[in-house]
N, C-alpha and C positions, 0 to 999 in steps of 0.2 A: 504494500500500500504506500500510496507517496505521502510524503509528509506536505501536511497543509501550507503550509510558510511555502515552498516550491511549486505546490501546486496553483496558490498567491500569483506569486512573481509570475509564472509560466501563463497563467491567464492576463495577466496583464500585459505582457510581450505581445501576446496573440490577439489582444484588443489596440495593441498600439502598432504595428505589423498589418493589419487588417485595415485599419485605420489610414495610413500610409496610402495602401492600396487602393480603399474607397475616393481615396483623394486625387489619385494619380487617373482614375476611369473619370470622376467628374469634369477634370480641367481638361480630358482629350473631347467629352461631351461639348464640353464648354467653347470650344474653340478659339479662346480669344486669353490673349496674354494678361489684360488687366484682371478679368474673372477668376483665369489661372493665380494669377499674383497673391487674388484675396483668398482664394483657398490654400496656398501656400501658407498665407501669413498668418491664415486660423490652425494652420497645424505647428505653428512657430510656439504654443501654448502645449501643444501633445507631449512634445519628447520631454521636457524639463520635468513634465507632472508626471510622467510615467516613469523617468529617472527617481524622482522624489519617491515614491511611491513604493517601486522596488527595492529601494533600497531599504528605506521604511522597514516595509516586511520583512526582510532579512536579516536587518539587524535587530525587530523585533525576535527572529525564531533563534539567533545569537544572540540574545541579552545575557543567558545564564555563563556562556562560556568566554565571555568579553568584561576585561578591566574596564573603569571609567572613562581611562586615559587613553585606552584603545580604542572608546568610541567617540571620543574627544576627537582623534585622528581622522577616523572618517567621517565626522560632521564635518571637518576642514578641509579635506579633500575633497567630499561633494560638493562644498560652497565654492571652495575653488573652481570647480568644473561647471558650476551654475552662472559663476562670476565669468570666466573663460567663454562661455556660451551665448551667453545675453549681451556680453557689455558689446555696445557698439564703439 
């Protein structure tokens, strides 16, 4: 049986994955590059939350086997990666 925290994450890949995809069929629908652009820039919100989120669960289903200070570390490295991401 898979553990729940995996089976988490792994659904949210496959709603953000999926997502991607539904996005990539509307803007060929769409045929026009401004249309395309606003559906690009509504998925500009996807990756960060499903980042967030993943990681979320994961280090929820590692709480018991994680120092403070080790989760100190990757709250800084996610922000890092959040900060890296968004800043323009």
């Amino acid at each position: 049986m898979l553990d729940k925290f995996v089976l988490s994450m792994a659904s949210l890949r496959i709603f953000s994955g999926s997502a991607e995809i539904l996005a990539a069929l509307i803007m060929l629908k769409l045929g026009r590059v401004d249309k395309a652009l606003a559906v690009n820039s509504a998925l500009a919100f996807v990756g960060p939350t499903i980042l967030i989120l993943t990681t979320s669960i994961g280090l929820a289903g590692m709480a018991d086997k994680l120092s403070w200070s080790k989760m100190a570390w990757i709250a800084c490295g996610v922000s890092f990666l959040l900060i890296g991401i968004l800043k323009k």
